[in-house]
C-alpha positions as CSV (number, residue, x, y, z in Angstrom):
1,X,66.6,-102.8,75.0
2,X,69.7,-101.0,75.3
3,X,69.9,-99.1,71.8
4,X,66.4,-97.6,73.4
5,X,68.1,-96.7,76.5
6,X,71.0,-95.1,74.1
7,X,68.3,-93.6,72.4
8,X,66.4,-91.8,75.4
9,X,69.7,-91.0,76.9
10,X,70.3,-89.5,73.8
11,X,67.3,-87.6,73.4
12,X,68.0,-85.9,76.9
13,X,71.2,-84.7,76.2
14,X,70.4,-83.3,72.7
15,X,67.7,-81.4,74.3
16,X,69.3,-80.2,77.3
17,X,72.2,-78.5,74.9
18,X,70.1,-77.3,72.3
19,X,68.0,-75.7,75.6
20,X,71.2,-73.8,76.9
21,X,72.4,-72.6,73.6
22,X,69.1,-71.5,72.6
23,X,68.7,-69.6,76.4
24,X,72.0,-67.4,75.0
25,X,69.9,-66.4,71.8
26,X,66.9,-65.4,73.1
27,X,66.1,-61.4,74.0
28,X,62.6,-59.8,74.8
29,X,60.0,-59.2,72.1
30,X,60.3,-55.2,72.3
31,X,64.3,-55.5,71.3
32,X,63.7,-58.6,68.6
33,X,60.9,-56.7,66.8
34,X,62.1,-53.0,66.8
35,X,62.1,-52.0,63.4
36,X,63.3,-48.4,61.6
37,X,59.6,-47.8,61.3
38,X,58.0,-49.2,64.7
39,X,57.8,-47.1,67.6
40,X,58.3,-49.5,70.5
41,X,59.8,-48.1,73.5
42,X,60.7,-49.5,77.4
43,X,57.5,-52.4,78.0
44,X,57.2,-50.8,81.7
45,X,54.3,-52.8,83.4
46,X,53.1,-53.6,79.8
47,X,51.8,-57.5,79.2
48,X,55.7,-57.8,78.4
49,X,57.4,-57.8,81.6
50,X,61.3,-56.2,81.5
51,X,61.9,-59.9,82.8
């Protein structure tokens, strides 16, 4: 019983880091697919919030 309690315990931490140091990676879809050749500009009020 307690190596499963390690185990949960564990799992919450892991996922709780990973969490906040994926959060730092992360940026909107109109900067993360802006290619040379696409013509994306500011999403405004688009289905893409700024936020």
């Amino acid at each position: 019983m307690k190596s499963f309690v390690a185990a949960v315990a564990f799992a919450v931490v892991a996922a709780v880091g990973v969490a906040m140091v994926l959060n730092n990676f992360q940026e909107s879809s109109s900067v993360a697919f802006t290619t040379t050749g696409a013509r994306v500009s500011d999403p405004g009020h688009n289905l893409i919030g700024p936020g």
